[in-house]
N, C-alpha and C positions, 0 to 999 in steps of 0.2 A: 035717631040711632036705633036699629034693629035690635032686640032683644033675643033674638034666634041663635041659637046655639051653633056653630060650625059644623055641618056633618063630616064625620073622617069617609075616604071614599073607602068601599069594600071590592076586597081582593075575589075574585073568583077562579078555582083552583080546577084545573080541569087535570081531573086524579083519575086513577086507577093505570096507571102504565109504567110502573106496576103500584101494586097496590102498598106492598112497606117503606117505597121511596115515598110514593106519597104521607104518609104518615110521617115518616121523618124528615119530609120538606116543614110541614107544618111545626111540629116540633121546632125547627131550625129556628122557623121564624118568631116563635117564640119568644125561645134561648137571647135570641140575638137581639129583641127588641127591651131598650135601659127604660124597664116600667118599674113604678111602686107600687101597679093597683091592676086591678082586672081591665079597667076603663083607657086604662094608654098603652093597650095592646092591639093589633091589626085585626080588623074586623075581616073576616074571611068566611065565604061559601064555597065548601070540597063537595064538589062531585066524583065521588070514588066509581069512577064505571069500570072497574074491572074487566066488564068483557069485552072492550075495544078489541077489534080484530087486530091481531099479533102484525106489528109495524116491520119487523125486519124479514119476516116472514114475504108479506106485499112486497116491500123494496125491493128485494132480491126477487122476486118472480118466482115465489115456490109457493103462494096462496093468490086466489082473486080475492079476496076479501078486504076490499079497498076503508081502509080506518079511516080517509078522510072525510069522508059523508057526517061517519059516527061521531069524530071529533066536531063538525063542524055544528051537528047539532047538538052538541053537549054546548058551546058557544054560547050557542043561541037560547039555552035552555037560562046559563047564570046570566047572559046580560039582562032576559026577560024579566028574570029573578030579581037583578039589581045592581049587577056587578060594577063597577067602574073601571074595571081594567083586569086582564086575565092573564094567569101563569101557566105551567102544562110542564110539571117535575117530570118530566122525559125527554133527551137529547135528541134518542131517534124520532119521535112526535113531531117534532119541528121540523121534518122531511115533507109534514101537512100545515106549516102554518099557513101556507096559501091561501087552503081552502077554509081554516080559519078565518082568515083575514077577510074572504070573501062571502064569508056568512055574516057576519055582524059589526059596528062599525066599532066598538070597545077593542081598545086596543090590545095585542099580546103582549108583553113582556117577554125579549125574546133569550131565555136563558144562553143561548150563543153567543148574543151581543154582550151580555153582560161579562159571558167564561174571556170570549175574546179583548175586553175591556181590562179585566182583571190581570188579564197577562200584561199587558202594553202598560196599566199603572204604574207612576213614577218607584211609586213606596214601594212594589211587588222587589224592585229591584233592588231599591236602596237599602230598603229594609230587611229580606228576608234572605236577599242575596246580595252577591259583589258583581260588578262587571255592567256590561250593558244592556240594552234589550236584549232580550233572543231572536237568533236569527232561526232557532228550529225549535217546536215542542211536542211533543211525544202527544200521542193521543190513543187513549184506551176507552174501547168505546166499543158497541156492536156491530156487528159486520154492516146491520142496514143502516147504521149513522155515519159508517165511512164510505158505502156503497154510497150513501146521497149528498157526500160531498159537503154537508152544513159545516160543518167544522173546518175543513182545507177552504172551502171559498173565502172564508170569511178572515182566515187567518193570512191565506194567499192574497187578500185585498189589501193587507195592511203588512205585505212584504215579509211572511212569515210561513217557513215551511213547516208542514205536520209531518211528520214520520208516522207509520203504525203498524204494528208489531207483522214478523214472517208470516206464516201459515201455522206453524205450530204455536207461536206465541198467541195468535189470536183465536185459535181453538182453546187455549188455555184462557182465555178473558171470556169466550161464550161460554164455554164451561162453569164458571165463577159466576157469570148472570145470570145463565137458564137452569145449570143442577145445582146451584150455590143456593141463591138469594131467591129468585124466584120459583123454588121449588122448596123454598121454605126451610130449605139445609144451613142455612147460613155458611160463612165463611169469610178470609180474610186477606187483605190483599199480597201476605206472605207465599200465595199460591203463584203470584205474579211476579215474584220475585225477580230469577230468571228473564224474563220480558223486559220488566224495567230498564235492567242492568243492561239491555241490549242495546233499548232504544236512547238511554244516555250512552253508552260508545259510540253508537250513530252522529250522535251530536246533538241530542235532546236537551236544553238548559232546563228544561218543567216540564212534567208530567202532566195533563191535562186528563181530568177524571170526567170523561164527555160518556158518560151513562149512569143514571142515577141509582141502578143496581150495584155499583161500584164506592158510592157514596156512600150504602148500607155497608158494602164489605169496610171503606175504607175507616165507619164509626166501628168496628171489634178489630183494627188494628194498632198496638200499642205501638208508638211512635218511634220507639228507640230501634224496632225493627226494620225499620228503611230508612239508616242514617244517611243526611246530608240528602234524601229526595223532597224537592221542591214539587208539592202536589197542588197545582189548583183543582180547587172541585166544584164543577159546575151547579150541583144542588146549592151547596152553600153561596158560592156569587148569587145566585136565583133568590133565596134567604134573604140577601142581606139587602140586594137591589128591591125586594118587597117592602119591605120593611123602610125603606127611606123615599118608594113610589108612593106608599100608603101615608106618608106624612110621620112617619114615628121616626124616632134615635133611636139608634144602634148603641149598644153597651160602652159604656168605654174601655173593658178590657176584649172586648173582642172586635 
């Protein structure tokens, strides 16, 4: 019989896109792991590379400054490091998990699969709402996460339409990301109000928070001010799906 201790495997966080959702992924995952002690919580390596070349910027064609390379050697850097499997608290990020994928062989965890996952749960429905699946959900997110299709393919795979906001609503959601959150102003998802309100007329059963600058706005928004919206939020599925890849329990109240 071995007398070797079990090692937990270690999370490697490929941060900085942007840099406060990264801190509040970590935080999450936290929050969300039911420890007594410093020791039964997720072992995790954050590389905060802040200066990953601006992702929505490439997608849309208004920079050559291809992030994939940078992401791929960030990859490369925590498997080297130790990592046993890697996160990336950014929706549009995952426009490059390819070349992720093709840099090392640790796997991603692919916060999409998980957002997309969280929708399709039985309990998402039974629990927090009435009725059946969705056959449509909203998705608020950057122009480059909707320009690269992550979210509609994946949702379209599993017979699920995305709607996303007019023209003006989604100058009001970049607006929220780029002069909000990532310019350090903060703000709250009361600015989207409006938008919301649109994309459930459309037929949106949930809100899908597919940008992790939105996940910052959505923690300074008090709840009673978007009655009856059903928010999934991608940081947090990412959070929780860590925390139980990492081998830990999740709270029992959350």
């Amino acid at each position: 019989m071995s007398n070797h201790a079990v090692v937990p495997p270690v999370v490697g966080v490929l941060g900085g896109a942007g840099p406060l959702a990264t801190v509040l992924f970590t935080e999450r995952v936290v929050r969300l792991t039911d420890a007594a002690r410093d020791q039964d919580h997720v072992d995790m390596m954050v590389l905060q590379h802040a200066t990953v070349p601006d992702r929505t910027a490439f997608v849309l064609g208004r920079s050559p400054d291809d992030p994939g390379p940078v992401l791929a050697a960030d990859a490369r850097r925590l498997a080297g490091a130790g990592a046993d499997f890697l996160v990336l608290p950014s929706s549009t990020a995952h426009a490059f998990a390819g070349a992720i994928a093709a840099a090392t062989p640790v796997p991603l965890l692919s916060a999409v699969d998980v957002t997309v996952s969280a929708v399709l749960a039985r309990e998402t429905w039974t629990g927090r709402l009435s009725g059946p699946r969705p056959e449509a959900v909203g998705l608020l997110a950057t122009e480059g996460t909707i320009a690269s299709g992550v979210y509609a393919d994946a949702f379209g795979a599993r017979g699920i339409k995305t709607l996303v906001p007019d023209v003006a609503g989604q100058a009001a959601v970049t607006s929220l990301v780029y002069d909000g959150v990532k310019a350090g102003r903060g703000g709250d998802l009361t600015a989207l109000v409006g938008v919301i309100a649109d994309l459930r007329r459309r037929g949106a059963a949930a809100l899908v928070l597919g940008c992790t600058e939105l996940s910052v706005a959505a923690e300074a928004t008090p709840a009673h001010l978007l009655p009856g919206v059903v928010l999934v939020d991608s940081l947090d599925e990412l959070a929780r799906a860590t925390v139980l890849r990492a081998g830990r329990r999740l709270r029992a109240d959350e």
